[in-house]
N, C-alpha and C positions, 0 to 999 in steps of 0.2 A: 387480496392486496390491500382492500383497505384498511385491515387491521395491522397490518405491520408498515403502512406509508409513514407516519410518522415519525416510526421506530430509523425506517431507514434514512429520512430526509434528516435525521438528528445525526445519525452515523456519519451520514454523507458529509453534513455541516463541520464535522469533527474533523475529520481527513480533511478536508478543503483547507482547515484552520493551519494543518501544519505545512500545508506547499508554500512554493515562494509566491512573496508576496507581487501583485498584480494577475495573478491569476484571474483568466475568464471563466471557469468553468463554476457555476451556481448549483450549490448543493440540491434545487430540484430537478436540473436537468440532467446530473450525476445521476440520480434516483431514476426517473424516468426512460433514462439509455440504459440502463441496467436493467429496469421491467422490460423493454421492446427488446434484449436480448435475452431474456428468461421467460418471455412467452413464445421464443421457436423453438425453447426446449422442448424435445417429441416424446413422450412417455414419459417425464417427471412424474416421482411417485416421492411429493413430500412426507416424510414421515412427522414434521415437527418443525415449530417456529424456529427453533437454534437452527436445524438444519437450512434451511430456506434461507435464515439471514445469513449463515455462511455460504452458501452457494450465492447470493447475491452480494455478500464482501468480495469474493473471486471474479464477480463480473467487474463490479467496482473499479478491484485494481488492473483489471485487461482494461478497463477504460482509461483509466489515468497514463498509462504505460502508452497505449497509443499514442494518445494529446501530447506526451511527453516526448515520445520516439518523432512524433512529426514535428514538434518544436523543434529541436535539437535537428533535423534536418533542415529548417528552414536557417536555422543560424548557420549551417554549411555552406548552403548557397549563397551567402553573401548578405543577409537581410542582418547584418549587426546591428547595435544602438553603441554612440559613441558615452562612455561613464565618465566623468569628471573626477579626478582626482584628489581636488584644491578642496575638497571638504570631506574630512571621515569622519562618519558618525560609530560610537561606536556601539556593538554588539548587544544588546540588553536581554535581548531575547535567544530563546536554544536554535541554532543555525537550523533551519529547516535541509531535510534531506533529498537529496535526489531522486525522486521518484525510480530512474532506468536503474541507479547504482543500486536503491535498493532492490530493485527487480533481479539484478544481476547478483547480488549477496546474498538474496533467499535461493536462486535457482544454485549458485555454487552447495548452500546449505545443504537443499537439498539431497545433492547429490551423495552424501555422506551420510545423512539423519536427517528423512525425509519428515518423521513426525516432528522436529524442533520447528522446522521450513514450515510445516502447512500451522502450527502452534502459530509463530509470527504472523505467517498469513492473516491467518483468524485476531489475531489482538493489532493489529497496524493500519488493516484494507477494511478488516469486517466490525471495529471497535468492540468487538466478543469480550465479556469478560474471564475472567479464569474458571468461574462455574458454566457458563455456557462452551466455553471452546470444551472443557472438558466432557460436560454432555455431546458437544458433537461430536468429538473423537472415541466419544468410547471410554474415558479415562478417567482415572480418580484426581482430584483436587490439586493434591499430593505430587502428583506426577506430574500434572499440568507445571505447576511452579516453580517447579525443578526444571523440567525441560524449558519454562519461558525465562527462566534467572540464566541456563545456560545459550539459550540462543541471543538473549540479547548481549552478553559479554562476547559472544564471537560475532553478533553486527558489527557491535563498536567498535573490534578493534578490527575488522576488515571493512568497514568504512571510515575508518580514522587513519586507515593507512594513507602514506605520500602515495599517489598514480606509480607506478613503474613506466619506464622509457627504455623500448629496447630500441637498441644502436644497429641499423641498415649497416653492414659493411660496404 
């Protein structure tokens, strides 16, 4: 572990960067609920550093996704903040994304071309480059960039889509 603490706690720093802002969650405790989740794995038979960082990218985003799925419940219940709307500041920075929406746009992914889905995975959750996601999957360079050029053209345009609203008769 402690040759790749570093590696991960930069990772970690990286994804934190792009949540919304006021976020609580500190890129070492990110790191460290992801080791206490990756040491009750029973038989883990790492074969390689890529590998490990991506199996601990995937705890990552099961962690984020929780914080995220309990937030978004706690705003159900009632606990809003009220926003003022007598000042827009505007935009400067890339809208960070929704944590669940993306959960729920790689799982749809998935379902179709599970390699484009776990590709994203590895470059979003696990900050993999294109040479490592490819050594982890198996895959040439080549194919990695291809399948990452195409999975991110179909995030953006099913997370740039309007919500759909169906209509209760």
């Amino acid at each position: 572990m402690s040759l790749v603490y570093e590696e991960l706690r930069r990772r970690a720093a990286a994804h934190l960067r792009r949540e919304r802002q006021g976020h609580t969650l500190q890129p070492t405790a990110l790191v460290h609920e992801a080791y206490l989740r990756l040491i009750d794995q029973r038989g883990a038979d790492w074969q390689n550093r890529a590998q490990f960082l991506a199996i601990a990218s995937q705890m990552m985003r099961r962690i984020l996704i929780d914080r995220a799925r309990s937030r978004r419940r706690i705003k159900r219940l009632g606990e809003r903040q009220q926003v003022s709307l007598d000042r827009v500041d505007v935009v400067t920075q890339p809208v960070a994304i929704d944590v669940l929406d993306l959960d729920a746009a790689l799982t749809k992914l998935e379902a179709f071309d599970p390699r484009k889905s776990r590709i994203a995975e590895l470059r979003f959750f696990g900050g993999l480059s294109l040479e490592e996601t490819g050594h982890v999957l198996d895959l040439s360079l080549a194919t990695v960039e291809r399948d990452w050029q195409g999975a991110r053209a179909w995030l953006f345009k099913t997370l740039s889509a309007p919500p759909r609203v169906i209509d209760d008769p």
